[in-house]
N, C-alpha and C positions, 0 to 999 in steps of 0.2 A: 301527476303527469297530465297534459293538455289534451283533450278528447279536440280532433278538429272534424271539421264536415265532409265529407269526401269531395263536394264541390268546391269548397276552396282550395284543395290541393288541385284540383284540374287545372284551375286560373294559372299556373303557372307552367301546364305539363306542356313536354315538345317545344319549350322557347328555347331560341339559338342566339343568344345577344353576344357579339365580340367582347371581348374583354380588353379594358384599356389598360397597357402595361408599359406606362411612362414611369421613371424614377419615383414620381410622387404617390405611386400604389404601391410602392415596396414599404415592407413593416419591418420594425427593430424588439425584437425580443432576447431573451434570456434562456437560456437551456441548462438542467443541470443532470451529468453525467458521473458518475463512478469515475476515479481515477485510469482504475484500470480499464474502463470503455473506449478510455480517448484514441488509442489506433483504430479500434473497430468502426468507431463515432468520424472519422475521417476518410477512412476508406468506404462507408457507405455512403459517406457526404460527397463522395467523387462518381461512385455511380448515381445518384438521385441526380447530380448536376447534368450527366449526360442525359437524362430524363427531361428535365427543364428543358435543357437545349431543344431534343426534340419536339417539344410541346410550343416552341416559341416564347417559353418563359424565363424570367430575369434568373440567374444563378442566385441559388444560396452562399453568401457570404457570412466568413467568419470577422468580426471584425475585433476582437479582443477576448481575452479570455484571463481566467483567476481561479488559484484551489485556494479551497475552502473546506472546513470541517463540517460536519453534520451528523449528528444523532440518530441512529435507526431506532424506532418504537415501535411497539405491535399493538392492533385494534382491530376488534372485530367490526363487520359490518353490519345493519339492521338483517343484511342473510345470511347472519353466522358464522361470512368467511372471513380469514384471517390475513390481513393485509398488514403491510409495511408504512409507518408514518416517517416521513423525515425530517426530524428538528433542529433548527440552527440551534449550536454549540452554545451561544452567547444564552438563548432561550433558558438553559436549564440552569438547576442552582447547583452548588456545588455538591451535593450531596448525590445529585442527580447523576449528574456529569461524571460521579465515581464509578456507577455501576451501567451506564450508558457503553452500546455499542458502536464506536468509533467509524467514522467514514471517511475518507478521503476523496473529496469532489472536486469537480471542477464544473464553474461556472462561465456558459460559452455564450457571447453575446454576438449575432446571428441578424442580417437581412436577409429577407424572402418575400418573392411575391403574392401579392392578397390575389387567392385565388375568387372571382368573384364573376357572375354573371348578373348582369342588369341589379337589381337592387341584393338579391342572394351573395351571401358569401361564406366559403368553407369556414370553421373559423379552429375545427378540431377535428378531432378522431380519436374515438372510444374503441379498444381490443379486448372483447373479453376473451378467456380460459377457465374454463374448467376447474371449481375450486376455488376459485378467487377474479378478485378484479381489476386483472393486469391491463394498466393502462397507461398511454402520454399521449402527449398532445403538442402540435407547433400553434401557435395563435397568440395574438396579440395578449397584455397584461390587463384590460381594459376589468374592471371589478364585474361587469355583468356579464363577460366570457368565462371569467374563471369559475362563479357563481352557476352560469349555467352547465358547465362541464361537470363542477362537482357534484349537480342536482342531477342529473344525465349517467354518471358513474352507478346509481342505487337505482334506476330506474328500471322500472321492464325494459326487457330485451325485445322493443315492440318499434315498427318501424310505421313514422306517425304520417307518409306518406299512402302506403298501400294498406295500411292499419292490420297486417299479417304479425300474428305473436309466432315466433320461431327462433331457433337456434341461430344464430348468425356468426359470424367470424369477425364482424365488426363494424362499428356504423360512425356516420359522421354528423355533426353538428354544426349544422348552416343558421344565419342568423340573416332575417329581414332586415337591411341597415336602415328603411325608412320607419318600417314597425315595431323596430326594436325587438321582434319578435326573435325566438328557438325554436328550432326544428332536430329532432334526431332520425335520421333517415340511411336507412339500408341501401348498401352500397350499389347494386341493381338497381336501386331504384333515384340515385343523384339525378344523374340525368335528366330525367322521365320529372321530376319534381322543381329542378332549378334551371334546367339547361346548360347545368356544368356536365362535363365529360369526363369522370372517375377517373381517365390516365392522367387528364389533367391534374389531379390533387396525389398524386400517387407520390408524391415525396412524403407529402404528411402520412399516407398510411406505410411506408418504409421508417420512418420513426419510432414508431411506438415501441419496439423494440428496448429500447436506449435510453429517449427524452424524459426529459423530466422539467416543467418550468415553471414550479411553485414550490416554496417548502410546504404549504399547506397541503399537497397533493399524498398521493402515495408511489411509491417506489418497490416492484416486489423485484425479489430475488436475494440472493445471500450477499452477494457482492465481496467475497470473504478475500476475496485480493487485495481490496483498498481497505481493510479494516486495519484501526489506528488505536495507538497505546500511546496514554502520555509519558514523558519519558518520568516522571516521578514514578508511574503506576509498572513503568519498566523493573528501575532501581527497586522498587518496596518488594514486586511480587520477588525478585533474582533476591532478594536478602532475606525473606522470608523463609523464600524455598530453601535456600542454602542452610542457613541455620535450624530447618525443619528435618531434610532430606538428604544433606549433603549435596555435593556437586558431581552432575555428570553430565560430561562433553558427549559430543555425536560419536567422536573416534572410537568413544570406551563404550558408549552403546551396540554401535556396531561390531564391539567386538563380543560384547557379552550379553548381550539383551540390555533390554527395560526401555527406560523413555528417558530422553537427554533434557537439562533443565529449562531449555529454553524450547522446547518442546510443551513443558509443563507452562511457562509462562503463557503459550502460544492457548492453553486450552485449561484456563486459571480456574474461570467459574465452573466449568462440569468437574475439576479435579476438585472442588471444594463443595461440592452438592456430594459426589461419591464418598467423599470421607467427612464426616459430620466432626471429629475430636481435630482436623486439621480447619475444618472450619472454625470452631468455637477459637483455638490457635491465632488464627489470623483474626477474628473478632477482635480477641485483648491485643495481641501485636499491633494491627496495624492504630488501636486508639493509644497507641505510648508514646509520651510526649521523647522518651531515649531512643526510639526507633524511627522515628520522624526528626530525630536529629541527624540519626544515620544516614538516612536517605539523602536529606538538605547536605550533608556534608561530602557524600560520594559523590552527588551531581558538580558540586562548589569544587572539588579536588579535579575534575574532567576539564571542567568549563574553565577552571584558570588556566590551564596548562597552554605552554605557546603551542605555533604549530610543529610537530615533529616526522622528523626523517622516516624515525617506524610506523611504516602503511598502516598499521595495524591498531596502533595506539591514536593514530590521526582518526582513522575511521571511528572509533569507539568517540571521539575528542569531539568528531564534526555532527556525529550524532545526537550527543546529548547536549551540545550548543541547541537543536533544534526543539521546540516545543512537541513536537509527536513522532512517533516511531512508528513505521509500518511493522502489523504483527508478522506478515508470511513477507519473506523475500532474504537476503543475507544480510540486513546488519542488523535486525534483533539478537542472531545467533554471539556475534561479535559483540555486541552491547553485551551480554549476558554472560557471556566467557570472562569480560575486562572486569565486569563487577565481582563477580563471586570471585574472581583472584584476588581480585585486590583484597576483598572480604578476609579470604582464608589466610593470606599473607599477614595479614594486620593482627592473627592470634597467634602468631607464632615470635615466641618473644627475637626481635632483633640482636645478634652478635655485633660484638666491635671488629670491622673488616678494615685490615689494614689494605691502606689504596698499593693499586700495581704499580711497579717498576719497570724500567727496563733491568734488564739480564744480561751479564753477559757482555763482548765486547764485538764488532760484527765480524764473522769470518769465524768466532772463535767455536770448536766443538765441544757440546756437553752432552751431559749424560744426566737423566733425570727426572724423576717419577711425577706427570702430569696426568690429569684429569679430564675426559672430553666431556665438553660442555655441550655445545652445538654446533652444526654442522647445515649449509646449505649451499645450494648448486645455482652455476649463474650460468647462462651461453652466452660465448664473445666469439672473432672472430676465430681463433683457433680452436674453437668446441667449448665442450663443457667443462667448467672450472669448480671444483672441491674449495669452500670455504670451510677450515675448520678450526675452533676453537679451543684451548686448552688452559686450563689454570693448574698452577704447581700448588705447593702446600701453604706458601704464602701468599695466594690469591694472585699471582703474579699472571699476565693473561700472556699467552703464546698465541702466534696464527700461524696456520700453514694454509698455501692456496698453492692446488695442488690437481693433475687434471688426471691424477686415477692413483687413489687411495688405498690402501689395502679391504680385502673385503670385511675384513671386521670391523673396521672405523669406519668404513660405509655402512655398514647396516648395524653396529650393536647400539643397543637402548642407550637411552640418554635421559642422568648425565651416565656418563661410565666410568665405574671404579677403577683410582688412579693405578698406574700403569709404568713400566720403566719402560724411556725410549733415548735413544741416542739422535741427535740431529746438528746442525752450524745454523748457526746465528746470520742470519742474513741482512735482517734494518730493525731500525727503531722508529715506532711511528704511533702517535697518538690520536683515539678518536673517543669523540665527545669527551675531550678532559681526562681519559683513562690510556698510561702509557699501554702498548704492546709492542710484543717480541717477536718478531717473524722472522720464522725459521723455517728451513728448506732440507730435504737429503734426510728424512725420518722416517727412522726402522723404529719397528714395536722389540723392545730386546727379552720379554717373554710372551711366549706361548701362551693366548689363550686356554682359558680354562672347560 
């Protein structure tokens, strides 16, 4: 750190020099944020701008922005504490990038004005806490800013104006633009040093929070919203689990305990530090050149598919078209449901199903032992509409649509064991290539059991 003389700090104390704040003092930098920061990273960017305003300063402008992946890594500091490094994606090798904690960023590219008096100018802002060395910074990319910032980050907490060593909340880093010189100087004491006025620079100390505008820097906090799973690493962990664990949905959790699998996917590496014989498992598993066929081939069955009418099957489809997955939010869950079905469907040897027919001639009444299949509720303008479907013993598919069911076909489990019912034939209509029978005026002709 720089020892200076207490008379050179004088030289500049108590100056008042205007600051000139035409277009050509405005600076273009780069910020990078947490996916999940960007509402917050915008609503504080609207109050900092009513701040500029009142300072007679140029607004911060956003002028483009881009998400981007990033690496979280940890590293201690020459004082022990445990900080956050952020590594572009592209940086690491594959091996690396396997056990790597995923981020989803975004990169916001930003004008603001050079807060500046006479030759002095802000150029940053250091926050420390408690534990660690939580910090950002707005300032130009210039190599002898970032260079000083990061020499500034491991420094005494010592403030090179009034030369007081103390606790501080946070200090800023002004640079001599004709001496090339750094200063780190306590907040108290800007003024009194450069003859900037601290409200004036009060956007850059409302950042730090948030900013980030190096990968070289560090980034603390969990960030565990924007954390990202490749979709291979989706697919392998859901087929490992399944084949390890079996499969359990949130529905069957919630009714009986334990943890749902995509819950397990959600929290892969501590579920595999806990159980050492499920780790050594996935050791041999994931090196098998047949399970890595698995996986290439589940993704290749998604990704061909056109797009489809079922929400459901779309969303699983639009997802693993995309290279990363968010781990927390809803369509891991759905990614994860689609694979292990598919998974479990695939061991179960396939019957020869003869395709549906129509039934029947319309108008005409039968009688006849079906099976309900599925059942869902649509609102139109006359209320709520009962879709329900049936298949006979020939796989023959029946619909009724229907706006109050009896209560046992409203609520029994599904599918449900076939049933004798009397009903009339009402049309004949075919969807996705599959005829159906739709029938109207249906009684259940026994008595639940």
């Amino acid at each position: 750190m720089v020892n200076l003389d207490h008379q050179e700090d004088q030289s500049v104390a108590n100056t008042a020099i205007e600051a000139d704040l035409d277009a050509a003092q405005l600076q273009i930098s780069s910020v990078l944020i947490a996916s999940s920061q960007l509402d917050e990273f915008f609503h504080i960017l609207s109050k900092l701008n009513k701040k500029t305003q009142a300072f007679g300063l140029p607004s911060v402008s956003v002028l483009g922005q881009e998400e981007c992946v990033f690496a979280r890594q940890y590293e201690f500091t020459r004082n022990d504490n445990l900080v956050v490094t952020l590594v572009p994606i592209e940086a690491l090798t594959p091996s690396e990038r396997e056990v790597a904690v995923l981020l989803s960023m975004v990169r916001i590219k930003i004008s603001y004005p050079i807060i500046r008096m006479g030759n002095w100018q802000v150029v940053g802002k250091l926050e420390r806490e408690e534990g660690a060395d939580a910090f950002a910074y707005v300032c130009n990319e210039e190599p002898d800013v970032v260079d000083a910032i990061t020499r500034y980050r491991d420094a005494e907490p010592i403030c090179e104006h009034c030369r007081v060593k103390r606790k501080r909340s946070g200090y800023y880093v002004v640079r001599d633009n004709d001496a090339k010189e750094f200063r780190q100087v306590g907040s108290s004491c800007l003024k009194d040093y450069t003859g900037i006025d601290p409200a004036a620079a009060l956007f850059l100390a409302k950042m730090w929070t948030f900013i980030h505008t190096a990968p070289e820097l560090r980034l603390d906090g969990e960030n565990v919203k924007s954390q990202l799973l490749t979709t291979d690493q989706v697919v392998a962990r859901t087929l490992f689990l399944v084949q390890q664990l079996g499969f359990s949905s949130k529905k069957k959790v919630l009714e009986q305990g334990g943890c749902s699998t995509s819950e397990f996917v959600q929290r892969f590496a501590n579920l595999l530090k806990d159980d050492r014989d499920l780790l050594k498992q996935w050791g041999e598993t994931s090196q098998s050149e047949a399970f890595d066929a698995l996986v290439q081939s589940t993704l290749s069955y998604y990704r061909a598919l056109d797009p489809c009418p079922n929400l459901f099957d779309e969303n699983v489809r639009r997802a693993l078209l995309k290279e990363y997955i968010p781990v927390f939010g809803k369509i891991l869950p759905f990614v994860v449901a689609a694979v292990a079905r598919r998974y479990l469907d695939s061991l179960t040897p396939k019957e020869e199903v003869k395709p549906s027919v129509h039934v029947g001639k319309v108008g005409e009444k039968m009688e006849r032992a079906l099976k309900l299949n599925r059942r869902f509720v649509s609102e139109g303008m006359w209320g709520l509409t009962w879709t329900l479907l049936f298949e006979d013993e020939e796989h023959n598919v029946f619909v009724w649509k229907t706006g109050s069911p009896s209560h046992e076909l409203a609520h029994a489990d599904l599918p449900m064991a076939p049933r004798k019912f009397r009903f009339t034939i009402k049309n004949h209509s075919d969807y996705k290539s599959i005829a159906q029978t739709e029938i109207i005026r249906v009684k259940w002709l026994e008595s639940p059991a």
